[in-house]
LUMFI-221899 format. One record per residue (C-alpha): y, x negated, z. Coordinates in steps of 0.5 Angstrom, whole numbers, m for minus. Example, Ala and Ser with C-alpha at 12.3 -4.5 7.8 and 13.67 -1.06 7.14 Angstrom:
BEGIN
[[m9 m25 16]] [[m2 m27 14]] 
% end
This chain:
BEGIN
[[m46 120 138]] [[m54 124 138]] [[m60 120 136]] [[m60 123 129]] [[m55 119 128]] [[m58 113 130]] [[m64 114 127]] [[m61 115 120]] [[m62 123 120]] [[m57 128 116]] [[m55 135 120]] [[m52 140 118]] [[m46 140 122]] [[m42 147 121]] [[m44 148 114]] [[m43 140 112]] [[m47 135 111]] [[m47 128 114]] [[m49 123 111]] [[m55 119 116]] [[m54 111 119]] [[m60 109 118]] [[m63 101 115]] [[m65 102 107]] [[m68 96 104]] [[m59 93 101]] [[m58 92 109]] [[m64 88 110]] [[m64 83 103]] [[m56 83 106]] [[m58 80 113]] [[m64 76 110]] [[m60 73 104]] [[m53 73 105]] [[m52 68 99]] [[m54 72 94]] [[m50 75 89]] [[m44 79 90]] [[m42 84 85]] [[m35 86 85]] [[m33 93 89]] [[m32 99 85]] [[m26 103 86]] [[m29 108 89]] [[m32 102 95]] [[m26 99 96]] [[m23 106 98]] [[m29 109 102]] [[m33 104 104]] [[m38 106 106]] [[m37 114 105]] [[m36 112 97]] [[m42 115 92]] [[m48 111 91]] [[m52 112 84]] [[m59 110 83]] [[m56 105 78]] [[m52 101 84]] [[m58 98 87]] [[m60 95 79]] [[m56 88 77]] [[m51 90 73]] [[m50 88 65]] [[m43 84 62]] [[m41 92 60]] [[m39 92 68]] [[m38 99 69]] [[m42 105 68]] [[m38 110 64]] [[m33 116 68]] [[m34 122 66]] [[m28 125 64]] [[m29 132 63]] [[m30 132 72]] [[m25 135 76]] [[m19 129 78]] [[m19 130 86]] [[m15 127 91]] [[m15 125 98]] [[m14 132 101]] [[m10 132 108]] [[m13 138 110]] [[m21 140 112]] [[m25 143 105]] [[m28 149 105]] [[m34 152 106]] [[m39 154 102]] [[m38 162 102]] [[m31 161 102]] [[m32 157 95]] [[m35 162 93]] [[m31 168 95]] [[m26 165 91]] [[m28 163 86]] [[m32 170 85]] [[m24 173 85]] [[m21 169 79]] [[m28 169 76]] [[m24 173 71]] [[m18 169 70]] [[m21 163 68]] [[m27 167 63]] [[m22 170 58]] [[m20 163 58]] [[m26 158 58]] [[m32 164 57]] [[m38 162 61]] [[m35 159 68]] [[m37 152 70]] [[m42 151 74]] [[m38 148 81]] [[m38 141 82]] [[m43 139 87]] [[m40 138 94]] [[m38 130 96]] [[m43 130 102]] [[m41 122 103]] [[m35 123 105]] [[m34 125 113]] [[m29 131 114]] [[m23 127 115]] [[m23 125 108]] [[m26 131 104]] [[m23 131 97]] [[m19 137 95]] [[m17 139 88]] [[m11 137 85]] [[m9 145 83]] [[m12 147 89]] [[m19 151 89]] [[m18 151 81]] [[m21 144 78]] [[m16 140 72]] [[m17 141 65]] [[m16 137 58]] [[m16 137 51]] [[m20 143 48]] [[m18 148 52]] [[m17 145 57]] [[m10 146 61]] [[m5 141 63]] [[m4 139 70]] [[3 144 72]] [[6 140 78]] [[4 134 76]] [[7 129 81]] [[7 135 86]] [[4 131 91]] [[9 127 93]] [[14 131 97]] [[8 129 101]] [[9 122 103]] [[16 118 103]] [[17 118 95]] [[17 109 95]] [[16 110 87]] [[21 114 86]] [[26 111 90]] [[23 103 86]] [[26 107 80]] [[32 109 81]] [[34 102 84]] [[32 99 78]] [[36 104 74]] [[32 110 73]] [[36 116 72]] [[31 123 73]] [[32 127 68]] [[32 121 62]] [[28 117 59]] [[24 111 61]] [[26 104 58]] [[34 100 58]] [[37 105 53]] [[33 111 56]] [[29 111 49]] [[22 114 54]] [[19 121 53]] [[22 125 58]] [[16 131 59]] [[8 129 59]] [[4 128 52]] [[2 135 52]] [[m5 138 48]] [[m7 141 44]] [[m13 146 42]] [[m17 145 36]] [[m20 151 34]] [[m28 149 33]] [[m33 142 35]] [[m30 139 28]] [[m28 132 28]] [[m21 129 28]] [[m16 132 22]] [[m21 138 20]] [[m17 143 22]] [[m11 141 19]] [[m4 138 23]] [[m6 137 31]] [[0 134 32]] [[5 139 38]] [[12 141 37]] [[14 135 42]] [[10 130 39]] [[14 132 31]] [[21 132 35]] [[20 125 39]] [[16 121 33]] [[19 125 26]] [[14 122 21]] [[15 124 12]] [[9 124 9]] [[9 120 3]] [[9 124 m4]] [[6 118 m7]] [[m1 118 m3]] [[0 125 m3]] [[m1 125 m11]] [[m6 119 m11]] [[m11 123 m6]] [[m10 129 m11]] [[m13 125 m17]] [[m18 122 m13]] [[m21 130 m11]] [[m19 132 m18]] [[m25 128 m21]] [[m29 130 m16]] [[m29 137 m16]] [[m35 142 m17]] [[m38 148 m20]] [[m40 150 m13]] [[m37 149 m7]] [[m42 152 m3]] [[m47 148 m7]] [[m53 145 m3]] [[m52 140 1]] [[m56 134 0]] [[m54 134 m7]] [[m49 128 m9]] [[m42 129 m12]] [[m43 126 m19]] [[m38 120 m20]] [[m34 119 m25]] [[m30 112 m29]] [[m25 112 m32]] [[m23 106 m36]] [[m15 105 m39]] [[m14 102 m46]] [[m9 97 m42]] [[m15 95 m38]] [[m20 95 m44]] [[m15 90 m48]] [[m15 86 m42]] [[m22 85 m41]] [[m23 84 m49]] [[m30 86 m50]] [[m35 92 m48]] [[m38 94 m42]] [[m44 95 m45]] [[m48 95 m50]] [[m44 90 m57]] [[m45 92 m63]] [[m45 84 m65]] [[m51 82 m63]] [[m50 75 m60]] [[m54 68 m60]] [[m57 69 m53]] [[m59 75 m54]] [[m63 73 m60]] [[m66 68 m56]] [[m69 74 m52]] [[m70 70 m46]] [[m73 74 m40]] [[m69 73 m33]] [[m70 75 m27]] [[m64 77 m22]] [[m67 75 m14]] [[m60 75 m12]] [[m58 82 m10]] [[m63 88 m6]] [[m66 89 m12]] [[m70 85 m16]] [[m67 86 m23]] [[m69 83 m30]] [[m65 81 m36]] [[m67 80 m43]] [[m62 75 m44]] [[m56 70 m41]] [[m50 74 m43]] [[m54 80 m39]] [[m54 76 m34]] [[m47 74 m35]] [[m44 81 m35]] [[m47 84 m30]] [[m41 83 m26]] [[m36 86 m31]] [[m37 93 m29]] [[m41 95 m23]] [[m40 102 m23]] [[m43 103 m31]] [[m49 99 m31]] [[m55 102 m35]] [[m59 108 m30]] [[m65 104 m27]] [[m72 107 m27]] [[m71 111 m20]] [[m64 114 m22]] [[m67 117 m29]] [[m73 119 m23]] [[m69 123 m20]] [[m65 126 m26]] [[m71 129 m26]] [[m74 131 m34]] [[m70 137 m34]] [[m64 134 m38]] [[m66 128 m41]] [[m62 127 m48]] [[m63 121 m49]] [[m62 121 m57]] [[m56 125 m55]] [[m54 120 m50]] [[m55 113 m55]] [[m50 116 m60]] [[m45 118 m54]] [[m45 111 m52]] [[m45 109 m60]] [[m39 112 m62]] [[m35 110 m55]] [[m38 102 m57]] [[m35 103 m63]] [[m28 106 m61]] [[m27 101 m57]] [[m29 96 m62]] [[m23 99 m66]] [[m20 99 m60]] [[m20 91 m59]] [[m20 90 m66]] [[m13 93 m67]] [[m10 90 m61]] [[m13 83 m63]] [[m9 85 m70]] [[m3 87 m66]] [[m1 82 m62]] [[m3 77 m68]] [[3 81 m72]] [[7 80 m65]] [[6 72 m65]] [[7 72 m73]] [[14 75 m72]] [[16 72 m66]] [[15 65 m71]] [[18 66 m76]] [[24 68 m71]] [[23 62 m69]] [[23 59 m76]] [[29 62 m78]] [[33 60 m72]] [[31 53 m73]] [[32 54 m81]] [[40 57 m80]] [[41 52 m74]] [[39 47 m79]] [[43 51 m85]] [[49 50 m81]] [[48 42 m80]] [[46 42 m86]] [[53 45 m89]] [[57 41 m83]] [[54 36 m86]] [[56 37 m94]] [[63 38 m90]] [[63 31 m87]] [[61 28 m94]] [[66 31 m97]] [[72 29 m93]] [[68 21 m93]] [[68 22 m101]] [[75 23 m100]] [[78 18 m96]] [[73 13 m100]] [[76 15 m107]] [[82 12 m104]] [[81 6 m104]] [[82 2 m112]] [[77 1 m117]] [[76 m1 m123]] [[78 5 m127]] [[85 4 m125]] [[91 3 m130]] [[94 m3 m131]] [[100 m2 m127]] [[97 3 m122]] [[97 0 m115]] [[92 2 m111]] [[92 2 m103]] [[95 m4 m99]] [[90 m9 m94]] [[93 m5 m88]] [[92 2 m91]] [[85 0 m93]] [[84 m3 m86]] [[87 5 m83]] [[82 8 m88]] [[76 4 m86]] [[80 7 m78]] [[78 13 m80]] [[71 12 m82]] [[69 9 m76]] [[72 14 m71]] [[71 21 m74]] [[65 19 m78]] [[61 15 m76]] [[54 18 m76]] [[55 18 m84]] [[59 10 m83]] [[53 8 m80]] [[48 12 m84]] [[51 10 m91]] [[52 3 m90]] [[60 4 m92]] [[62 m3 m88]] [[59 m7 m94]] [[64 m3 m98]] [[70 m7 m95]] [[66 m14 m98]] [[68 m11 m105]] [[75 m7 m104]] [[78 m12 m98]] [[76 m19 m102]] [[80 m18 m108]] [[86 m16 m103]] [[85 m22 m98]] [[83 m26 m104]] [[91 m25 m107]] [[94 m26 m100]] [[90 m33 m99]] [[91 m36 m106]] [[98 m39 m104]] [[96 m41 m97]] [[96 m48 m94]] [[93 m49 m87]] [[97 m55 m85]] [[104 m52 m87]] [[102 m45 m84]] [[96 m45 m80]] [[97 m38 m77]] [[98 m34 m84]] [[95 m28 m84]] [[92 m29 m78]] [[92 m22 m75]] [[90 m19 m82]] [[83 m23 m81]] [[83 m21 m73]] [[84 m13 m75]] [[79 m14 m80]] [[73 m17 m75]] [[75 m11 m70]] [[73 m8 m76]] [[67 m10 m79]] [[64 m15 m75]] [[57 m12 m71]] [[57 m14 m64]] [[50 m14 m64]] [[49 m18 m70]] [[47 m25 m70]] [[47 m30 m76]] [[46 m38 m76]] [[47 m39 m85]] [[49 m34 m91]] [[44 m31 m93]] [[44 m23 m95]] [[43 m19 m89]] [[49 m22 m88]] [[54 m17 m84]] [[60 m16 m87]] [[65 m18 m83]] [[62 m26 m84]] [[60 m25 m91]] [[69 m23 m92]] [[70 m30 m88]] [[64 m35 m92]] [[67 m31 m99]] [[74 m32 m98]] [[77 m36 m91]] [[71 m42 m92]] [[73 m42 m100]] [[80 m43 m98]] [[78 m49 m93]] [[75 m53 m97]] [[80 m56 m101]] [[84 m57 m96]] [[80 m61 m91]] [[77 m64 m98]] [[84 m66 m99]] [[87 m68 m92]] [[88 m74 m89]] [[85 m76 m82]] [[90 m80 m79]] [[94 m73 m79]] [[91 m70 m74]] [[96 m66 m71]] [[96 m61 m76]] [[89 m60 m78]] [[87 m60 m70]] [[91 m54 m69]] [[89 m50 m75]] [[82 m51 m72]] [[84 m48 m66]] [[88 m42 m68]] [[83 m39 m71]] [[76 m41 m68]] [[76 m35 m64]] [[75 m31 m69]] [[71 m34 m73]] [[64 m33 m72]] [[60 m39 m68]] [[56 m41 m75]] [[62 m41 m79]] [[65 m46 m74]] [[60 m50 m74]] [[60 m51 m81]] [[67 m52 m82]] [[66 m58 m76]] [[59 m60 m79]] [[60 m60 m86]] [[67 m62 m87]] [[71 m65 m82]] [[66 m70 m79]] [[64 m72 m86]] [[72 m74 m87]] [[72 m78 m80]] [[66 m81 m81]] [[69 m84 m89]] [[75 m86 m86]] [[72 m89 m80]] [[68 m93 m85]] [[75 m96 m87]] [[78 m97 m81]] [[79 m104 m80]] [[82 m106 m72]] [[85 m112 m75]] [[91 m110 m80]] [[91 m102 m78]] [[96 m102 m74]] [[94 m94 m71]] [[90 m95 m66]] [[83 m91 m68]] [[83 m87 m61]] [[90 m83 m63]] [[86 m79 m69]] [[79 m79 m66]] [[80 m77 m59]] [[84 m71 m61]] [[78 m68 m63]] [[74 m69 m57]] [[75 m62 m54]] [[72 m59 m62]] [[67 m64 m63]] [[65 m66 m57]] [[58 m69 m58]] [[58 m69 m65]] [[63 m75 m65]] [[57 m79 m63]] [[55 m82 m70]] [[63 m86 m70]] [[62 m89 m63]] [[56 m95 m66]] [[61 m97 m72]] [[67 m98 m67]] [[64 m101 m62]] [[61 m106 m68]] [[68 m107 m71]] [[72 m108 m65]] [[66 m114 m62]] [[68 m117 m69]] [[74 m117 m67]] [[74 m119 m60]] [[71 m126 m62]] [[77 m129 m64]] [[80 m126 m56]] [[83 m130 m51]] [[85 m127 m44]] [[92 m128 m44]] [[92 m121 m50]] [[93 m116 m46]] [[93 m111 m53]] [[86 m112 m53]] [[86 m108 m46]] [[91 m103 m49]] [[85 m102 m55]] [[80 m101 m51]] [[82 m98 m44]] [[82 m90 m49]] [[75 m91 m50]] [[73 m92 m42]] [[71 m85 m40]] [[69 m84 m49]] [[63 m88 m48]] [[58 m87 m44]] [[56 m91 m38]] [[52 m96 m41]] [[54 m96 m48]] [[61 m99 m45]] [[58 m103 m39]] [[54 m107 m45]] [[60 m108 m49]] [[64 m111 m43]] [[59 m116 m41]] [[57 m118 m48]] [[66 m118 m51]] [[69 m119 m45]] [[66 m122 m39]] [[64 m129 m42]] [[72 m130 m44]] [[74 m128 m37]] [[69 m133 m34]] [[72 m139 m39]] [[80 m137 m37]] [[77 m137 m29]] [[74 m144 m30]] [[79 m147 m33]] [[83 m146 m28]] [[86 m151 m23]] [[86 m148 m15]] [[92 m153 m13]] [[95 m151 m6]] [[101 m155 m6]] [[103 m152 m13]] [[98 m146 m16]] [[98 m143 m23]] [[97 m136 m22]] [[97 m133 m29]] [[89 m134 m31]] [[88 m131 m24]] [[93 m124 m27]] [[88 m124 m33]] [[82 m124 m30]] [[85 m119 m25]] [[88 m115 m30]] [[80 m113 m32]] [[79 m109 m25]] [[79 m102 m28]] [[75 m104 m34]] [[70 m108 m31]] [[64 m105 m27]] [[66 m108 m18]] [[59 m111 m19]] [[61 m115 m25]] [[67 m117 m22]] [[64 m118 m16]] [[58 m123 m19]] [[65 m127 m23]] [[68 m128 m18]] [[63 m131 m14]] [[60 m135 m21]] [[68 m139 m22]] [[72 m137 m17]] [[70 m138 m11]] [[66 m143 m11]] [[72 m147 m13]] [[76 m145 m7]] [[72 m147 m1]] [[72 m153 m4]] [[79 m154 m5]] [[79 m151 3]] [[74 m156 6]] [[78 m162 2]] [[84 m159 5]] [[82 m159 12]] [[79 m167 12]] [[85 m170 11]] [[89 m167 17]] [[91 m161 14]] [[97 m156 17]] [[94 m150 19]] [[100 m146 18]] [[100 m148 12]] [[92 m147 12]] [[93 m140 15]] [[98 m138 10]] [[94 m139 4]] [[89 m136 6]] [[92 m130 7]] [[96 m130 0]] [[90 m130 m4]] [[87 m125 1]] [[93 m121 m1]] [[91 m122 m9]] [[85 m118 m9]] [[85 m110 m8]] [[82 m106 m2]] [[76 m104 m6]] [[75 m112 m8]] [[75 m112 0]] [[70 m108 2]] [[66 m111 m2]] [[60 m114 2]] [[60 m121 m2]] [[67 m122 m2]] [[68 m120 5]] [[63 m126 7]] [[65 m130 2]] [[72 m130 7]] [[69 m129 12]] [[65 m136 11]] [[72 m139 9]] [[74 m136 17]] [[67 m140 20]] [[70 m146 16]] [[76 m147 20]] [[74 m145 26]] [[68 m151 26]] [[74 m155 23]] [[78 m154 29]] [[73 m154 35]] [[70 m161 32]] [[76 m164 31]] [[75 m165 24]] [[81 m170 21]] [[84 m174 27]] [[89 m170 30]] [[90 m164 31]] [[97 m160 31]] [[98 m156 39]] [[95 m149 37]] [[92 m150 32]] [[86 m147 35]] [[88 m142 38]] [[92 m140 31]] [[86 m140 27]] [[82 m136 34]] [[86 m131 33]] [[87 m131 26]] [[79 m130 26]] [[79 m124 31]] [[85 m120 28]] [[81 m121 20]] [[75 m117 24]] [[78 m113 27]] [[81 m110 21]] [[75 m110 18]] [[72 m107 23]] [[77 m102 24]] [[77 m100 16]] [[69 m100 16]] [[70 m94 23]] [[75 m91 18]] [[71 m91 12]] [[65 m88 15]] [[69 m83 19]] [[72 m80 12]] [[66 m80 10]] [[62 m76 16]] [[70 m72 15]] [[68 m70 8]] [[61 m68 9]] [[63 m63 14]] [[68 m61 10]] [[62 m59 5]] [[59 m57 10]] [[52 m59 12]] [[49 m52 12]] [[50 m52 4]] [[46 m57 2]] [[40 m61 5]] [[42 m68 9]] [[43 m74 3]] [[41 m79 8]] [[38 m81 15]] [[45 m81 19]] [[47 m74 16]] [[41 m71 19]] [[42 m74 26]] [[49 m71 25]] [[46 m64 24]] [[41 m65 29]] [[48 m67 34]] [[51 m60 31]] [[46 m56 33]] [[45 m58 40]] [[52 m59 41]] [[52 m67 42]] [[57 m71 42]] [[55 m76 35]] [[61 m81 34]] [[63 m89 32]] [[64 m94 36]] [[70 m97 34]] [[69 m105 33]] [[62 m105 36]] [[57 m107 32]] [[49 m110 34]] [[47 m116 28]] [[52 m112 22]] [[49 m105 24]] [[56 m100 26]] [[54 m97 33]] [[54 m91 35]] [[55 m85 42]] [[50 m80 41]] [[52 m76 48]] [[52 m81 53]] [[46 m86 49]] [[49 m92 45]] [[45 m92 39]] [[45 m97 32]] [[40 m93 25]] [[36 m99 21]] [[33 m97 15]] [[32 m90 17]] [[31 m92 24]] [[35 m90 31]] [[34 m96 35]] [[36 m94 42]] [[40 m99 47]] [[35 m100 53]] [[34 m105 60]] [[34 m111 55]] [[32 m110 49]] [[33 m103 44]] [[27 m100 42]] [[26 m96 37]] [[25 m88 37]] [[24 m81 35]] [[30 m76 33]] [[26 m71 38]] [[26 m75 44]] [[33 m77 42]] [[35 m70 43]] [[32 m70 49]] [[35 m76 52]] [[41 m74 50]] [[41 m67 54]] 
% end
């Protein structure tokens, strides 16, 4: 390499210039500060590197727009594989096809300017040899496009075939590609797009085929046929007139006129002064309904002062132009008001076709209505009247009940409308009144029974309800209160109470279709003003039927409105237990019906006021002697149990018997009595009384005290000698009485824990302390049961788990070293688990 090169110096090396390596300012700020900014390679630098072109706008900093623009109308090069050629033989040959391309291009184009960057080995050549492409306008398409392949390996064709490109066809999976090259086309001057009519090429028509549309085509003739001109080479700068046209379906729509209104309107006579600053130009109007129209056509406003400057004085009519605009003011009046008067005919008649459509839909109503009436008015006309002829028979009760059937189902607007079930009240009444004129209710209680039953199916309105006669009265009643009730009065005027069987039975029948006011009148009103009367009458002594068997039977009718007998017959039957002794047991029989009558107290007061005084005298009078015993004052007393109160009996018992009867035992056993006998008479009379006695807490002590009695007579030797045994008899005689005591108290209680589990807990809160310990022991799958026979001071003892418990007064008290201590429920749980 020569210094030249070194030092940057250009040669010219047979005819070619070189490009010189000398150090510009880009390598010292590239060496000096290599952090800088590095701008990314152009295509032309990543492809010659340091032979690519440098333009003067390389060294600037570039903007956003990234690249400076192509020239597209330079020829396309290629790295040639041979060496360019001279100058001279550029110009040789280029003067020989001089010709060619004149006829088609005109002048030649200068030549382009020689690469001089690039070293002989990579000189560019053209694409078509000496000759450069050619474009659009004239300018010829590549011929042999892709030529230059057959001088490498062909790696693009071959990638297509792999991937199913068949040459000869189209791009794509259904070969829907264009086969040949987009092919150019000449344009005949420099005018734009389209001036010349259609570019498209024959291969463009055959691979796109498009249909003009016939209705664009008409739109664009009607917008250029008002634009048309006298002139078609008329000056240039003078502008097309523009004309509006306004339809009279627009103008109806509008429904006022766009300019000037010949109805002058309140705010333009106000003539207020606006100024519009919203737009370009500052405009004025002179009123608010300007104001408000400017917007209403924006192509017709009135000429501004520059447009009528413009027009120049030439052709100014202005007269000529205000009656224009007059007539076509008023013809769009018409206009409008025609339309107005139209569509106001329009409205008129679709009313009245809506009026008439409801005038023949309420015609025909109207005559199904005279129809349905009519054949109501013949049903009606069956029924008897009082025109009749004397010995015509009109309908029977069973056709007037088929009739008024007939009404109810196929006309019952016009049942309901006219009110024809208050007609029955006068035609039914007579005919019931006939057929109920012969009947007695307590020979034949069931007599005409399902007439009546028919004719509330009828009648009677389920939504009517009525507590006395009066005259809203619904029909069904009214026929009842006029003719069953006229029936009954008599009848239970007449009766008898102490018959009660056949009156009770009347009543029963046919309460269920009274109505309920009825029925209260008729138990109120009638039935028990007759008890009353005849209980006033009633005397316990010589009546020889007992008053229960013709008051209770009317218990389940009357129910809490026999309360007013029930002072009276408890007065009379105390005057006639004055005179009473025990050993008549009738007057048990007497009073025992009236138990479950009376009420709680009532019959409570009446036992200690009647009964209980004569059964203390006969208790008192009785001798307990037990080498030979009366029993029968005891059976008196004890035949009483189920009419007295356990609590009364109990305080007898204790007042006039017992007392007696430990004395008599403590007599016994200090004379030097036999036990067994002793044992024995304790036990007989033990066996006198019932088990619920028994279970009595007071009768239990007073035979427990009985026990305690002999057993301290027998452990101090009371009375002398003593018979061998004795002790032991009356021992075991005691622990076998507790035992059974206790073993009732065990049962009864588990039957009493076995019928609250049956109810089940989880129904109802726990009634006492014991029944909550119960749930809580459920709840947490702890054990909770009696000990049977195990008692702590009288209290029963129960397991809760594996913990010995005792409850007192709502209290769990549990078995400690030596003492028990009382506890909570919770701290019982815990122990227990």
């Amino acid at each position: 390499m020569s210094m030249s090169h070194l030092y940057g110096r250009r040669e010219e090396e047979d005819g070619v210039e070189v490009e010189s390596f000398e150090v510009t300012d880009w390598d010292l700020a590239n060496e000096f500060n290599p952090g800088r900014q590095r701008h990314r390679p152009t295509k032309d630098q990543a492809t010659y590197g340091i032979w690519a072109d440098r333009d003067s706008d390389e060294d600037e900093r570039p903007s956003f727009g990234g690249k400076n623009s192509k020239d597209y109308t330079a020829p396309v090069n290629f790295v040639s594989a041979g060496l360019r050629k001279s100058a001279a033989e550029e110009k040789q040959q280029k003067a020989e096809g001089g010709s060619d391309d004149s006829e088609d291009e005109g002048p030649s184009a200068p030549p382009p300017p020689p690469r001089s960057t690039a070293p002989k080995k990579l000189q560019m050549g053209t694409f078509r040899g000496n000759q450069p492409q050619r474009f659009a306008g004239g300018i010829q398409s590549g011929k042999g496009l892709g030529t230059w392949e057959k001088h490498t390996r062909g790696i693009g064709q071959k990638l297509l075939q792999k991937m199913g490109y068949q040459p000869g066809k189209g791009l794509g999976k259904n070969a829907q590609g264009i086969v040949n090259p987009i092919e150019a086309k000449l344009r005949k001057g420099k005018g734009a797009v389209g001036a010349y009519g259609n570019e498209r090429t024959k291969q463009s028509l055959q691979d796109f085929p498009t249909v003009d549309s016939e209705e664009e085509e008409e739109k664009e003739f009607q917008k250029e046929l008002g634009q048309w001109r006298k002139d078609p080479a008329g000056s240039v700068g003078k502008k097309k007139p523009k004309y509006s046209y306004r339809t009279v379906d627009e103008l109806k729509s509008k429904g006022k006129l766009a300019g000037r209104t010949t109805a002058v309107s309140a705010g333009e006579l106000a003539q207020v002064k606006v100024i519009d600053m919203t737009g370009r130009e500052q405009k004025v109007y002179y009123s608010y309904s300007q104001m408000t129209n400017k917007h209403s056509v924006p192509d017709e406003g009135p000429p501004s002062l520059s447009t009528q400057d413009q027009k120049g004085s030439g052709f100014a009519l202005p007269e000529l132009e205000h009656n224009l605009q007059l007539l076509i003011d008023l013809t769009e009046q018409d206009i409008l008001q025609s339309a107005r008067r139209l569509q106001h005919e329009k409205d008129v008649v679709v009313s009245l076709s809506h009026e008439s459509r409801a005038l023949q839909s309420r015609l025909e109503a109207e005559q199904g209505s005279i129809q349905r009436i009519e054949a109501v008015l013949e049903l009606v006309g069956r029924f008897p009247s009082g025109e009749m002829a004397p010995g015509e028979e009109g309908p029977s009760l069973q056709e007037c009940a088929r009739i008024f059937e007939t009404l109810q189902t196929d006309y019952y607007e016009e049942y309901k409308t006219m009110g024809l079930a208050d007609l029955a009240v006068a035609v039914v009444q007579p005919l019931l009144k006939d057929k109920l004129r012969s009947w007695d209710p307590l020979k034949d209680s069931s007599y005409c029974l399902e007439d009546i039953g028919q004719w509330r199916a009828i009648l009677e309105s389920r939504d009517f309800h009525s507590s006395a006669p009066d005259s809203n009265m619904d029909p069904y009643h009214r026929l009842l209160w006029e003719v069953w009730i006229s029936v009954m009065r008599p009848c239970v005027t007449a009766w008898q109470p102490r018959n009660v069987e056949p009156m009770v039975d009347c009543v029963e029948l046919w309460a269920p279709i009274l109505p309920l006011w009825i029925l209260d009148h008729l138990m109120e009103q009638l039935i028990l003003p007759r008890l009353q009367r005849e209980v006033d009458t009633w005397n316990p002594l010589t009546d020889t039927v007992p008053i229960h068997s013709w008051i209770h039977p009317w218990l389940p009718l009357l129910q809490a409105r026999l309360e007013p007998l029930y002072p009276p017959i408890r007065s009379k039957l105390s005057n006639a237990l004055q005179r009473w002794h025990p050993s008549d047991t009738s007057a048990r029989l007497i009073l025992l019906p009236w138990k479950d009558v009376f009420t709680p107290g009532a019959w409570e007061a009446f036992m200690v006021k009647n009964i209980i005084p004569k059964l203390a005298l006969c208790l008192e009078e009785l001798v307990i002697n037990p080498h030979q015993q009366q029993m029968e004052p005891f059976h008196w007393v004890m035949d009483w149990e189920g009419m007295l109160s356990p609590s009364s009996l109990v305080s007898l018992l204790d007042k006039n018997f017992f007392t007696k009867w430990l004395q008599v035992l403590c007599s016994w056993l200090s004379n030097s009595p036999n036990y067994e006998e002793i044992t024995k008479w304790y036990l007989g009379w033990k066996t006198m009384f019932s088990d619920a006695l028994l279970t009595q807490p007071l009768i239990k002590d007073k035979f427990n005290e009985a026990l305690d009695i002999m057993n301290r007579a027998v452990s101090s030797g009371m009375g002398g000698y003593m018979q061998p045994g004795a002790r032991e008899n009356i021992a075991y005689l005691t622990q076998t009485e507790r035992r059974k005591d206790f073993q009732y108290e065990a049962m009864q209680e588990r039957r009493d824990a076995e019928s609250v589990a049956h109810r089940g807990i989880s129904s109802g809160v726990p009634t006492n302390f014991k029944d909550l310990i119960q749930a809580k022991a459920e709840e947490n799958n702890i054990v909770f049961m009696p000990l049977v026979a195990k008692r702590h001071e009288g209290k029963q003892l129960y397991t809760f788990g594996r913990i010995v418990i005792y409850i007192d007064r709502g209290v769990v008290f549990v078995q400690g070293e030596k003492t028990w201590v009382p506890t909570s429920l919770q701290s019982l749980i815990d122990m227990a688990k």
